[in-house]
C-alpha positions in Angstrom: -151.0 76.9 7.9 -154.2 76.2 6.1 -156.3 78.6 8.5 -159.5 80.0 6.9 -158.9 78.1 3.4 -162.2 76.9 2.0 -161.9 73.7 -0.9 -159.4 71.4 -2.0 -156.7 72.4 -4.6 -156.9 68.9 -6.2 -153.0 69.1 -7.9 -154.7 71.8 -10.7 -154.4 75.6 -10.9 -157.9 77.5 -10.6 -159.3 77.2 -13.6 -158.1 73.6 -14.4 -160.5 73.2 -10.7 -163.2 75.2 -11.9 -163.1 73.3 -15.3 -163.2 70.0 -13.5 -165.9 71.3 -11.0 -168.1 72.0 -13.4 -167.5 68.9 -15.8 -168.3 66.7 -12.5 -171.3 68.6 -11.6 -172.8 68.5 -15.7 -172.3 64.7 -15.9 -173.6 64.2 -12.5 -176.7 65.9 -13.2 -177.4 64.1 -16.6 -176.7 61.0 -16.0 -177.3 60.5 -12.2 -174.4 59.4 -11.1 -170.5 60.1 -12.0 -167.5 57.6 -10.9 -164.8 59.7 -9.9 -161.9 59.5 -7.2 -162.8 60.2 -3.2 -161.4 63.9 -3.0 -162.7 65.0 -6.1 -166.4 63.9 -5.3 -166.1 65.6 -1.8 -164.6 68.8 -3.7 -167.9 68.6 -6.1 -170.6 67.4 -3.8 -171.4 70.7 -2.3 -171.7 72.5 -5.2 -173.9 69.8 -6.6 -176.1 70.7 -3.6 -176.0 74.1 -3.6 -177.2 74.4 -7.0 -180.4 71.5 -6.6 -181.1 74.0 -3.4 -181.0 77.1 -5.9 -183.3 75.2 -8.4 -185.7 74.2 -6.1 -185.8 77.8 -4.3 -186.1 79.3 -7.7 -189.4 76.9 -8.8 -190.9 78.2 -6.0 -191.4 81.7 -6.4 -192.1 84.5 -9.0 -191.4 84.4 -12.6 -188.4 87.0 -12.1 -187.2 84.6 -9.3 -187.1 81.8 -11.6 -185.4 83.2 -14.7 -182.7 84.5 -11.6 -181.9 81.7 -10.7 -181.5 79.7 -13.8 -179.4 82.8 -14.7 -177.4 81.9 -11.5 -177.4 78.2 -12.6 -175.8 78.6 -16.1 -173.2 80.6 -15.0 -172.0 77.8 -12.8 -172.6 75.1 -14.8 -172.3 76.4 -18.3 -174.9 74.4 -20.2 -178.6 75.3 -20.9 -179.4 71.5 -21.6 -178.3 70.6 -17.8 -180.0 73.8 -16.5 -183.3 72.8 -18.0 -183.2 69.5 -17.2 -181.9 70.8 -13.3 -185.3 72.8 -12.5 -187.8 70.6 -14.6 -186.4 66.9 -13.1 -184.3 67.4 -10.9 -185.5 69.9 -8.3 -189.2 68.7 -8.4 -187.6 65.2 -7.5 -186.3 66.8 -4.1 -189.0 69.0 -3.3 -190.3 67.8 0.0 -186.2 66.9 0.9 -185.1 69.5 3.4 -181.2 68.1 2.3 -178.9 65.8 1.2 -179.3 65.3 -2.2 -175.8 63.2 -3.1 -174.3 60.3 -1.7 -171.2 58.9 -1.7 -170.8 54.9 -2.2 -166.8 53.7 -1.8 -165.5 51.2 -4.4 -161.8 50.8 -3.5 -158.6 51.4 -4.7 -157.6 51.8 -8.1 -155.5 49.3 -9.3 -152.5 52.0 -11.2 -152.2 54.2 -8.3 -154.6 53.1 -5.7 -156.5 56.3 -5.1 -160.0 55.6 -3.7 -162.8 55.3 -5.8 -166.3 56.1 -5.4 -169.9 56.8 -7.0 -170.6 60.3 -6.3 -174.8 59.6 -7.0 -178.5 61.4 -6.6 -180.4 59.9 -4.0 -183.4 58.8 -5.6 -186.5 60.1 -4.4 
C-alpha cells in the first residue's frame, strides 16, 4: 500500500528524479514554458511553485532574507543564471498573485507510445 508516500517515482531511481526535477524546473523557468509528458509536469509543477513562492517571500524582506533564500533557490535548482533571473523577472511578475503560478494545457497522445502530452507553462501576468 502506497499510504503516506508523497511524489511520483516516474520509472527512475532518486537521483535520476531529482535530475529530471530539476532539468524541468531550469527550462521551465527560462524559457516559460517546457513540453513534457502529463505525470512528469504534475511531478514538477509544485516545486515550480514552491520555489516562485520562496523568491517572492525572499524580495520582500531584509537583505539577509534575500541572499537566504536565493541560497535556498540554488540548491534546488542548481544554476545562478536561473536563480537570478527567478527573483529579478519572475517573482516580481507574481507579486500581487496569492497562487497558482503554472498551468497545465493537454496536447494528446504521443504518437510512439501514446503517453499524454502537455505544456507545463507560466501564467502570464
Amino acid at each position: 500500500m502506497r499510504h503516506q508516500i508523497v511524489g511520483k517515482k516516474l520509472g527512475r531511481t532518486k537521483d535520476q528524479r531529482n535530475a529530471l526535477r530539476r532539468n524541468l524546473v531550469k527550462q521551465l523557468f527560462e524559457n516559460g514554458r517546457v513540453k513534457t509528458t502529463h505525470a512528469k509536469a504534475l511531478a514538477v509543477r509544485g516545486q515550480a511553485e514552491k520555489l516562485i513562492t520562496l523568491a517572492k517571500r525572499g524580495s520582500k524582506g531584509e537583505p539577509i532574507l534575500e541572499v537566504n533564500a536565493r541560497r535556498l533557490a540554488a540548491a534546488r535548482i542548481g544554476d545562478a543564471t536561473t536563480v537570478t533571473k527567478l527573483f529579478d523577472d519572475i517573482a516580481p511578475r507574481f507579486e500581487n498573485r496569492p497562487g497558482g503560478y503554472t498551468r497545465i494545457i493537454k496536447l494528446g497522445p504521443r504518437l510512439g507510445d501514446a503517453a499524454e502530452l502537455v505544456v507545463l507553462e507560466l501564467v502570464e501576468e
